[in-house]
TIGU-807804 format. One line per 2 residues: number of its first residue (from 1); for each residue z, y, x of C-alpha. Coordinates in Angstrom, 3 decimals, m for minus. Layout:
NUM> Z Y X  ...
# end
This chain:
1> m5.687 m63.307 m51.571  m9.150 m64.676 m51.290
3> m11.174 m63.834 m48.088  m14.037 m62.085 m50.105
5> m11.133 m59.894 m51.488  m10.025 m59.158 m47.482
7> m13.194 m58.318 m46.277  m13.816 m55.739 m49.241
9> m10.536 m53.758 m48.623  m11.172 m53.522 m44.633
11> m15.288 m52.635 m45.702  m13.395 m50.097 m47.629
13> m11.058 m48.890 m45.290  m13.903 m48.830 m42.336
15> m16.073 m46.750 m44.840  m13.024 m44.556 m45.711
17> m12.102 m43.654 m42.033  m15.432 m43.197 m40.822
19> m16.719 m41.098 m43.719  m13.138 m38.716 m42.688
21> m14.030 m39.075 m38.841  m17.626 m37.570 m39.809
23> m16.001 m34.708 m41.910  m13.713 m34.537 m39.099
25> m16.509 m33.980 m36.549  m18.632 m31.764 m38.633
27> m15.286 m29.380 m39.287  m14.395 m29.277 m35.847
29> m18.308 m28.544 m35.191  m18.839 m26.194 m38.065
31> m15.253 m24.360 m36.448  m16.617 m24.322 m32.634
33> m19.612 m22.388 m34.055  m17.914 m19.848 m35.821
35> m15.556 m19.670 m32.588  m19.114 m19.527 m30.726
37> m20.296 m16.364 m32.600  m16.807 m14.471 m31.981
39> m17.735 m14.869 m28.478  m21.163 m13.566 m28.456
41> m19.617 m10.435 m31.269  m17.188 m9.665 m28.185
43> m20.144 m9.874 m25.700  m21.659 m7.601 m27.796
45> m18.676 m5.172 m27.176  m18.446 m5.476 m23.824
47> m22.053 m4.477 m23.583  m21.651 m0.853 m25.635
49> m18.854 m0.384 m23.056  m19.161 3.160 m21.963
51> m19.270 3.477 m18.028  m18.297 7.295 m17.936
53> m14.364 5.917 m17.697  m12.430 3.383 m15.761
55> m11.773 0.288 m17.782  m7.669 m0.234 m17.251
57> m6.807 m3.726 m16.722  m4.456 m3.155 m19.618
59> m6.548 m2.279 m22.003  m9.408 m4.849 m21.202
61> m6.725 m7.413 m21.536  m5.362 m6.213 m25.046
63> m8.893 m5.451 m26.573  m10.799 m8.266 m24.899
65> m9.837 m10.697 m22.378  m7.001 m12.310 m24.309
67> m8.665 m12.380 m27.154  m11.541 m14.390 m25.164
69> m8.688 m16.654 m23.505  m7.307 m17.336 m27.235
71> m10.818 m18.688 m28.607  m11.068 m20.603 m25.482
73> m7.985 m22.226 m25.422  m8.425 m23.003 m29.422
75> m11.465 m25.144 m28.348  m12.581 m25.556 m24.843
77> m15.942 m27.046 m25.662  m17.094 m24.278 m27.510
79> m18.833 m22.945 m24.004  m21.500 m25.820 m24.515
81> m22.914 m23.972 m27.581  m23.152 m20.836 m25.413
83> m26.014 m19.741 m23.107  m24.218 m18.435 m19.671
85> m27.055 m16.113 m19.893  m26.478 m14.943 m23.317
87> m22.678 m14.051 m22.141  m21.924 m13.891 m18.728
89> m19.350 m11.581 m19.268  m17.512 m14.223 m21.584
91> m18.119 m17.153 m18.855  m16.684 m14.581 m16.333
93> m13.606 m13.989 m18.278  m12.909 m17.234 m18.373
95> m13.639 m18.761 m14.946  m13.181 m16.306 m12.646
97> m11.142 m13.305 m14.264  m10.429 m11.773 m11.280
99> m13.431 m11.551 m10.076  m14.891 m9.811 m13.309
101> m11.548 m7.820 m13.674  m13.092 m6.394 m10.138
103> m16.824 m6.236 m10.943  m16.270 m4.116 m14.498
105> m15.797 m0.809 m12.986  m18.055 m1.050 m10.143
107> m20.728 0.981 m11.631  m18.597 3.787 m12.909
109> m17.023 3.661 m9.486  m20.710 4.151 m7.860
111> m21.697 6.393 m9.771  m17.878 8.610 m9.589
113> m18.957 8.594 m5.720  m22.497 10.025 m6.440
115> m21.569 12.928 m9.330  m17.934 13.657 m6.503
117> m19.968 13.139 m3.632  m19.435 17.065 m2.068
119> m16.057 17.080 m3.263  m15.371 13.800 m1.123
121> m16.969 15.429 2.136  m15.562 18.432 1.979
123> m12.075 18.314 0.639  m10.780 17.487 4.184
125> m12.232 18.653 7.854  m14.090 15.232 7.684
127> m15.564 13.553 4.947  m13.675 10.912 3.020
129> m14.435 7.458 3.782  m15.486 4.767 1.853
131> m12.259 3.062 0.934  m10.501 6.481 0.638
133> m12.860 7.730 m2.058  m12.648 4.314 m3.795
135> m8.889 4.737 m4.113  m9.251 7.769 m5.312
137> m11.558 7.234 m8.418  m9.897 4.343 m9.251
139> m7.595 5.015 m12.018  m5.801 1.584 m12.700
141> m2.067 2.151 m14.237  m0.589 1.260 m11.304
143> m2.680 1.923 m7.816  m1.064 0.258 m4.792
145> m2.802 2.044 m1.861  m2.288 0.455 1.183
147> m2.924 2.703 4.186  m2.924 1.301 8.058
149> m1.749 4.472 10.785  m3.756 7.057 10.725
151> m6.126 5.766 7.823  m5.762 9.474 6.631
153> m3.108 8.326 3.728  m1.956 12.318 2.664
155> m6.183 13.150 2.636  m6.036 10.285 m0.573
157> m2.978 12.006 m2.742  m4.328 15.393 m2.154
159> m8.250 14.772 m3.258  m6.427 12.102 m5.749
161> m4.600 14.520 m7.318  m7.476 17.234 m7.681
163> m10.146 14.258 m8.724  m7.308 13.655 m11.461
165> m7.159 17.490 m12.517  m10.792 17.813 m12.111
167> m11.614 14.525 m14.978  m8.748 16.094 m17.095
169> m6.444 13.064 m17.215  m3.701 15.578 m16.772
171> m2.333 19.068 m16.623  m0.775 20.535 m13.529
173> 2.498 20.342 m15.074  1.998 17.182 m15.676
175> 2.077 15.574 m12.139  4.482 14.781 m9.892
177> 4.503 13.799 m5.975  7.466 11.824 m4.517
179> 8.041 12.249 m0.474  11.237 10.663 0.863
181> 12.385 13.649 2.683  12.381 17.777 2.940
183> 9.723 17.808 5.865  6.789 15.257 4.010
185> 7.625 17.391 0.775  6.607 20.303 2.521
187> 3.497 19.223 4.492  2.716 17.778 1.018
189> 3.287 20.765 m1.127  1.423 23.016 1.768
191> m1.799 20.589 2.162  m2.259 20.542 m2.130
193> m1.838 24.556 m1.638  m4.401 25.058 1.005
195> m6.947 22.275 0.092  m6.632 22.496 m3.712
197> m5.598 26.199 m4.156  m3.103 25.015 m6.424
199> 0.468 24.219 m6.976  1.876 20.723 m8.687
201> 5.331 19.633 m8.453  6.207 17.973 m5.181
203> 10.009 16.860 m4.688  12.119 14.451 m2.235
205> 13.662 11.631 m4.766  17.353 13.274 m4.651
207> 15.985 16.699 m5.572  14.138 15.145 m8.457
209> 17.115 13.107 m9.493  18.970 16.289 m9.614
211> 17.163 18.039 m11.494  16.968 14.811 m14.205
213> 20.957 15.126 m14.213  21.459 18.841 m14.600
215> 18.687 19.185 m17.077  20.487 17.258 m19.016
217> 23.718 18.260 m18.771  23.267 21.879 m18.006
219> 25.778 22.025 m14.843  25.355 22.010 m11.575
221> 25.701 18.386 m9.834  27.047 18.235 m6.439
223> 27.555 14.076 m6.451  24.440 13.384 m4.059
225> 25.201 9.793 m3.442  25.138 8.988 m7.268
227> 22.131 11.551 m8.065  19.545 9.071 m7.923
229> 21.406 6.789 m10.039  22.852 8.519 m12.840
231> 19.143 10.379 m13.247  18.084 6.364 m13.639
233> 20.693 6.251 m16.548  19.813 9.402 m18.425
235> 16.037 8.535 m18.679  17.101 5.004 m19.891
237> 19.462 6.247 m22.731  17.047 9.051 m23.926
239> 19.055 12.057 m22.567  16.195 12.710 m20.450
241> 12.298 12.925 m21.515  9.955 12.883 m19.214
243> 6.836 14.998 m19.481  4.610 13.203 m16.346
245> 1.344 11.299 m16.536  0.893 10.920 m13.094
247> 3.369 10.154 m10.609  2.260 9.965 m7.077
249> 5.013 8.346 m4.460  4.051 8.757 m0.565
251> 6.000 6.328 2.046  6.401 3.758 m0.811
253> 7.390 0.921 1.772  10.399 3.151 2.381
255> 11.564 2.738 m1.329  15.226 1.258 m2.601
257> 16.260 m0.516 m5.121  17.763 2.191 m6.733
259> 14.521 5.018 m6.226  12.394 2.354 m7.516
261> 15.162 1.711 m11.026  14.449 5.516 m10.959
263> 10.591 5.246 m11.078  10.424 1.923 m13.529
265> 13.003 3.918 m15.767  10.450 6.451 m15.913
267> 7.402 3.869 m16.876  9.269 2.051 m19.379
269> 9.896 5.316 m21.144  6.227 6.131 m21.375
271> 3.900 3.780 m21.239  0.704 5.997 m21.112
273> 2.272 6.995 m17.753  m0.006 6.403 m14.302
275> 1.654 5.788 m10.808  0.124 5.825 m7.579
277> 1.862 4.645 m4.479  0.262 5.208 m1.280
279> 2.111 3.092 1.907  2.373 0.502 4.610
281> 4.854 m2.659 5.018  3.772 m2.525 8.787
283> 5.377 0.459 8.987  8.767 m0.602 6.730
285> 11.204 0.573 9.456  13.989 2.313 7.077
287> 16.124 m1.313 6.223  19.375 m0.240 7.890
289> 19.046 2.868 5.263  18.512 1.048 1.823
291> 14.820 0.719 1.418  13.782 m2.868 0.706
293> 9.932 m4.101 2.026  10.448 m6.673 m0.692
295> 9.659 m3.750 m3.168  5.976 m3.235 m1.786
297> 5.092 m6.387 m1.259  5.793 m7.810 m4.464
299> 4.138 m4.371 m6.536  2.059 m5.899 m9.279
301> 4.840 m8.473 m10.486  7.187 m5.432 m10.694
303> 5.312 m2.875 m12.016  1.799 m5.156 m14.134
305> m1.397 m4.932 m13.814  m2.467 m3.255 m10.181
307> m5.216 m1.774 m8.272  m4.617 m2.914 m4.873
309> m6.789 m0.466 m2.070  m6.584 m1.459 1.476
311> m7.565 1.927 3.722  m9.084 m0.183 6.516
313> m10.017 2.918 9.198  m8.391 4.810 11.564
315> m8.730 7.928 12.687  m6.033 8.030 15.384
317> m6.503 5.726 17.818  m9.437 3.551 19.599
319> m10.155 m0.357 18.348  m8.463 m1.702 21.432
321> m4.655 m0.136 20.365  m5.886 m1.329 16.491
323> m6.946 m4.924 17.549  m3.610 m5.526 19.536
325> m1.162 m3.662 17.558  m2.785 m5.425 14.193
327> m2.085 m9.193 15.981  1.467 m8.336 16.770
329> 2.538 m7.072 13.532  1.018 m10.128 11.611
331> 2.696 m12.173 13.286  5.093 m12.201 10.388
333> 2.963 m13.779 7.924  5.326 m12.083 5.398
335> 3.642 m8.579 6.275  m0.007 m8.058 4.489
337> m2.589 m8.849 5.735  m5.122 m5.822 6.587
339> m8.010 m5.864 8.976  m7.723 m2.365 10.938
341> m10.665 m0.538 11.956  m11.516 1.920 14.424
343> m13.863 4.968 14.409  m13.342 4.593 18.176
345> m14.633 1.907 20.026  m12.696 m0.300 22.717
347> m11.125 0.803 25.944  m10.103 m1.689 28.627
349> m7.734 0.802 29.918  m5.789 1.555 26.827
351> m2.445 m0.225 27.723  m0.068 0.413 30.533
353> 3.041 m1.385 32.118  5.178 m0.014 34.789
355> 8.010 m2.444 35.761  11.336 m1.280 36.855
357> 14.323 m3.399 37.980  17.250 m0.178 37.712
359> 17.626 1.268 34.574  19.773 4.049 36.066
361> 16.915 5.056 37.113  15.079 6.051 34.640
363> 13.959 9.670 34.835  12.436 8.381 38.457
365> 10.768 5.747 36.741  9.526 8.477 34.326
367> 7.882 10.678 37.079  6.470 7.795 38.655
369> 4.566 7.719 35.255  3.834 11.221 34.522
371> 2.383 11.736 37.956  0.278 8.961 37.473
373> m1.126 10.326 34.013  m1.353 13.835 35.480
375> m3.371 12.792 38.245  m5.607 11.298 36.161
377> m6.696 13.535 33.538  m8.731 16.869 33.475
379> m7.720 18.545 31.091  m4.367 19.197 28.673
381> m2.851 16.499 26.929  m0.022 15.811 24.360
383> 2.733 13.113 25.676  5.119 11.939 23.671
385> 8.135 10.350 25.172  9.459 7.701 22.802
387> 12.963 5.587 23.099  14.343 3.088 20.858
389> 17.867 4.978 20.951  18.131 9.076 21.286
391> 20.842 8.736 24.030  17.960 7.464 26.103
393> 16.393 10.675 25.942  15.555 12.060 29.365
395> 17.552 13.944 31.260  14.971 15.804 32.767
397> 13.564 16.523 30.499  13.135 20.043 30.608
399> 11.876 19.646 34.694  8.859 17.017 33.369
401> 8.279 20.108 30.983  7.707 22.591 33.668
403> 6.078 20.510 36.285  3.536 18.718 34.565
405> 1.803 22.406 32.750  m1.096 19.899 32.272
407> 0.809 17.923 29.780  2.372 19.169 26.290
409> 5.740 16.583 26.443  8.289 16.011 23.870
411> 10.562 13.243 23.264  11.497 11.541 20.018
413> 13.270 8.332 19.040  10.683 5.532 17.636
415> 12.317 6.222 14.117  11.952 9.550 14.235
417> 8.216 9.840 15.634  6.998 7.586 11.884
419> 4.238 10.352 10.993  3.644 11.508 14.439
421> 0.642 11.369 16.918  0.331 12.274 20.372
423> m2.844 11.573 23.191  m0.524 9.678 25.198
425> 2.674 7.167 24.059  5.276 6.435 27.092
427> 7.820 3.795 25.580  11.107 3.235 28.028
429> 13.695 1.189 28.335  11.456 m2.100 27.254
431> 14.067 m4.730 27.613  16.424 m7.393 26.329
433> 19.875 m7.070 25.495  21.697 m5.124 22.818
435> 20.495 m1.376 23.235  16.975 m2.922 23.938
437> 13.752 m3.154 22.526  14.150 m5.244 20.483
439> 17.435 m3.695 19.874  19.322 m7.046 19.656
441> 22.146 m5.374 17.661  23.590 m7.518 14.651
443> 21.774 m6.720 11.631  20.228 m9.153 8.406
445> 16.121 m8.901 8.754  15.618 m9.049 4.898
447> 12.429 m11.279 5.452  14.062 m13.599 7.328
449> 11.922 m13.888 10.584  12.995 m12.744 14.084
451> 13.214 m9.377 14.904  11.006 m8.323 11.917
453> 12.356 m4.776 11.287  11.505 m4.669 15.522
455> 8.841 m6.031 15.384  7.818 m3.162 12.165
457> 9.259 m0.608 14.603  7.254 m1.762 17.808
459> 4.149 m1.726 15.672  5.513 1.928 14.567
461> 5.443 2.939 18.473  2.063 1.318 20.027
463> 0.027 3.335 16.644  1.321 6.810 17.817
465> m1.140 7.145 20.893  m4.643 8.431 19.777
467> m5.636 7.266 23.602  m3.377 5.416 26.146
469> m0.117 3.551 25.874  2.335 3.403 28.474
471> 5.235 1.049 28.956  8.045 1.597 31.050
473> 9.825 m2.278 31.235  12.281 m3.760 32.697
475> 11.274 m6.787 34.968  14.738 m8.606 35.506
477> 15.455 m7.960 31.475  12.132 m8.142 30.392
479> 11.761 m7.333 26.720  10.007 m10.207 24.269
481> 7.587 m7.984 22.985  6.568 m7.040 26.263
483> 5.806 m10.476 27.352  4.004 m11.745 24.136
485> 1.748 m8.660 25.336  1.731 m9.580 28.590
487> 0.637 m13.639 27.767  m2.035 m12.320 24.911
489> m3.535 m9.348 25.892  m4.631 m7.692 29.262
491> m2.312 m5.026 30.513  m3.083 m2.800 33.196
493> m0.115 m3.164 35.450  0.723 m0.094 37.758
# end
């Protein structure tokens, strides 16, 4: 083959493959432009968004957002034909979705808080604050509300439930509020009475599961052990319809693995169905009885796409209790991290330690306290006596009763005082060793760091007092958590 004859086929060949690279370019150009103007046709839509409803995350993402992600990812330089201008919302989507995901309901939320603004200040004895009537209007399907002690977490499910009525997202027959036991069902069911003037269905999980199981099978069921989990197995085989559209679960860091088969059962079977869970991992102290903290921390990659609400105030107790009880509990990096706030400012003298060397002793250790606090105060206040273990419950009792009239005094166990306030907190028996506190008992801490249910249970103690906490520890014994307190904080010693 001659030369001339060479150079003609590759002349051919180069004319050939660049005449297909140029149709190449101008398809892939001619495609990025028609990908360009379903963009700006969805930025259209976005902007004849109404703002009189909350956006779910749910339905953004099926209508919009993935449909944005899908032209993206199709060709990623079809941004450079787009003004960020022209479609912020678009540019949004795709570099920071979270961020725009947060921004797309802020103006229905601000202007929810201007159109409920006397329902917000007047459905409690104080006016809602800001984070509590945010939780509130938001209407995610899934609203994680995450509420520090005494951030006023009941005040949210009762004006949550009648801001819910009120918009007509439901019927009264059509709610239902989960408490973990007989005595929150009741405050529950009595608040919604008196501050809504109305009555929804409130139930403890075993009396709901019972009523699942003999609804179904028209008998009475007497199992209680297996209530919770043979209601889970009617709703999943269709026995069981469920007629909710908002569930509302209080104490949700209490929850089991088996309450919370119960509640997905119940989501999977409908999914128009809305479920807001108000609680606190700080305060996850119920491990030894089945509930899991693993449950709570991990909500959104159980249960989808979340609305996560920190309440950041509280109302009980001053910004010196809040700023040490806060560093203890995070500690455990597991926990989440909230920044607690107080309505009331510091106080230097906020955090007693009387040291004892006999624990036999106790009740004399115990006056030695009370007289103090009695001596110093002018007028009645409530004391609340507070052991790890009941059989350290004093003995005389009923004598501190009678001789200090200036004080109201009751004793509880630290599990048992979860919900409770009083103006003064006297913890005994702060010490090492197995009935201590840390009670150093064998038991499995779940999250694998030391002393973490303890440590959740501490936290549980210090965020009772509204004003002054007083610890009764043992100096030859001492307790660990007393001494991190002691090499972090100032105690007044006494």
């Amino acid at each position: 083959m001659s030369m001339v004859v060479v150079i003609s086929i590759v002349l051919a060949l180069s004319f050939s493959l660049t005449f297909y690279l140029l149709k190449e370019k101008k398809r892939k150009y001619a495609l990025r432009q028609l990908l360009a103007s379903y963009l700006l046709e969805i930025q259209e839509e976005i902007d004849t968004l109404s703002f009189d409803t909350y956006l779910q995350k749910s339905w953004l993402r099926e209508h919009i957002i993935d449909e944005v992600l899908e032209i993206f990812n199709q060709d990623k330089k079809v941004l450079k034909l787009l003004d960020v201008e022209e479609v912020p919302d678009i540019f949004m989507i795709i570099k920071e979705l979270d961020l725009w995901l947060k921004d797309i309901n802020s103006i229905y939320i601000k202007n929810e808080l201007e159109i409920y603004s006397d329902y917000f200040n007047e459905i409690e004895s104080n006016p809602l604050t800001q984070k509590q009537k945010v939780s509130v209007v938001t209407n995610e399907k899934n609203n994680l509300i995450l509420a520090g002690a005494g951030s006023g977490k009941t005040s949210v499910i009762v004006a949550k439930v009648g801001y819910a009525l009120e918009k007509g997202y439901c019927k009264r027959e059509e709610v239902l509020i989960l408490a973990f036991n007989k005595k929150a069902q009741q405050e529950l069911a009595e608040r919604i009475a008196s501050k809504l003037g109305i009555e929804v269905e409130v139930n403890t999980f075993h009396a709901f599961g019972k009523k699942i199981v003999e609804s179904t099978y028209q008998k009475p069921c007497n199992d209680f052990s297996a209530m919770i989990v043979d209601a889970t197995k009617v709703i999943k085989d269709g026995s069981y319809t469920s007629l909710y559209k908002y569930i509302f679960i209080d104490e949700f860091q209490d929850i089991s693995a088996e309450r919370n088969a119960l509640i997905l059962a119940l989501k999977e079977q409908s999914k128009e169905l809305n479920i807001t869970v108000v609680g606190d991992d700080w305060q996850s102290i119920n491990g030894f009885a089945g509930s899991d903290i693993g449950i709570i921390q991990k909500f959104e990659s159980l249960y989808g796409d979340t609305a996560t609400i920190k309440l950041n105030y509280t109302f009980r107790f001053n910004a010196t209790i809040a700023e040490v009880s806060q560093k203890f509990i995070l500690k455990n990096s597991k926990q989440i991290a909230k920044d607690i706030k107080s309505i009331t400012p510091k106080s230097q003298h906020s955090i007693y330690l009387h040291r004892y060397k006999d624990k036999s002793k106790m009740d004399e250790h115990l006056e030695v306290v009370l007289n103090f606090i009695s001596k110093n105060i002018q007028e009645k206040k409530s004391l609340m006596i507070l052991s790890r273990y009941s059989f350290y419950k004093p003995k005389n009792l009923n004598f501190f009763q009678e001789k200090f009239s200036n004080l109201d005094i009751t004793f509880e166990t630290v599990h048992g005082a979860k919900g409770l306030e009083a103006d003064y907190i006297i913890i005994t028996h702060m010490e090492s060793g197995k009935f201590g506190f840390p009670s150093e008992q064998s038991a499995v801490d779940l999250d694998d760091y030391p002393y973490a249910e303890e440590r959740r249970l501490f936290y549980v103690a210090l965020t009772r007092a509204k004003e002054k906490v007083f610890f009764i520890g043992n100096s030859k014994n001492p307790s660990v958590f007393i001494e991190e307190l002691l090499r972090e904080h100032e105690l007044v010693l006494f």
